[in-house]
N, C-alpha and C positions, 0 to 999 in steps of 0.2 A: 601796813602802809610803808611809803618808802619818802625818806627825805632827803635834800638834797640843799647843803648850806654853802654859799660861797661866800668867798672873802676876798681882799687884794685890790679893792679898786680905787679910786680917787684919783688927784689931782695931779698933773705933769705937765712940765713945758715940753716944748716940742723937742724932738730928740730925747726927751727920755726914756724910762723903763718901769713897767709893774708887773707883779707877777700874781698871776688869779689862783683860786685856788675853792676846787668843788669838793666836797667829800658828801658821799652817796651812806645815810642809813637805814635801818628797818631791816623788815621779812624780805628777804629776796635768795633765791640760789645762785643767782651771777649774774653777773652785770657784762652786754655783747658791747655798744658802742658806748662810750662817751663823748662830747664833745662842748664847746661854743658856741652861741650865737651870739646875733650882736642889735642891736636897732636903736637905728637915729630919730631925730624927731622927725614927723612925716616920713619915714621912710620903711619899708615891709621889713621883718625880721628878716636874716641872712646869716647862713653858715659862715663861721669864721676858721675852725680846724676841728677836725674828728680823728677819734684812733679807736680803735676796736681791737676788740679781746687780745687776736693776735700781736695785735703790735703798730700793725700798718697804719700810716696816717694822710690824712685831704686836709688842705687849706684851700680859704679861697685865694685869690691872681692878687689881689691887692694885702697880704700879709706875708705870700711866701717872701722866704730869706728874711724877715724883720721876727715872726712870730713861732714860738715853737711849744706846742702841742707837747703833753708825756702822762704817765699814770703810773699811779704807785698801786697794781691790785692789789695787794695784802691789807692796804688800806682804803680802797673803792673811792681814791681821792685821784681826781685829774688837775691837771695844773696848766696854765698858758705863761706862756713868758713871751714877752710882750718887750717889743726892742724897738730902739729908732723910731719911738711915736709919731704920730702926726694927727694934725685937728681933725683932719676925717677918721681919724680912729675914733674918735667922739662917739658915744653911745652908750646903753646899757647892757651888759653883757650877761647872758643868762649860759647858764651849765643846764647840759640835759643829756640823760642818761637811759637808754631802753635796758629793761632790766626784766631778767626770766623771770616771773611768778606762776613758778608749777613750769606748767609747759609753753605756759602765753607769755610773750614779750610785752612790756607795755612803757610806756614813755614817760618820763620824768619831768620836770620845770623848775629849778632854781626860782626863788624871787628873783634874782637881777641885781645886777653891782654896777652903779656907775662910773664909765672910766670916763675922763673931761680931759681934753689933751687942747694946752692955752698954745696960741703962736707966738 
């Protein structure tokens, strides 16, 4: 099995900063994407930033330039840093990781960290 623990979340006024923080364990041969999501109350989960194997990274329209995305592979831990808050940053933020097992990719789910950003 493969686990997947985050940390990093809690409480900010607006304009602050937090920094997430996922680390991927278990049986796996590697890990292709990692990333962020995010969901509000009432509101459908949504991509916040991914970075895959290579390097390359997507945010979505409302974090670029404030939030930035990285991974440390040697440690199968991904990180967001998380700048210039604002109360729509509001949400719980889950890590989720597709990860080789054997030859199948299969998809991960954090419990969720709540970030709460006050005005």
């Amino acid at each position: 099995q493969v686990q997947l623990v985050e940390s990093g979340g809690g409480f900010v006024q607006t304009g602050g900063s937090l920094r997430l923080s996922c680390a991927a364990s278990g049986s796996f041969f590697g890990i292709n994407a990692m990333g962020w999501y995010r969901q509000a109350p009432g509101k459908q989960r949504e991509l916040v930033a991914r970075v895959i194997s290579n390097g390359s990274t997507n945010y979505a329209d409302s974090v670029k330039g404030r939030f930035t995305i990285s991974r440390d592979n040697a440690k199968n831990t991904v990180y967001l840093q998380m700048n210039s808050l604002k109360p729509e940053d509001t949400a719980v933020y889950y890590c989720k990781a597709d990860v080789f097992r054997v030859t199948t990719l299969y998809a991960y789910w954090g419990q969720g960290t709540q970030v709460t950003v006050s005005s």
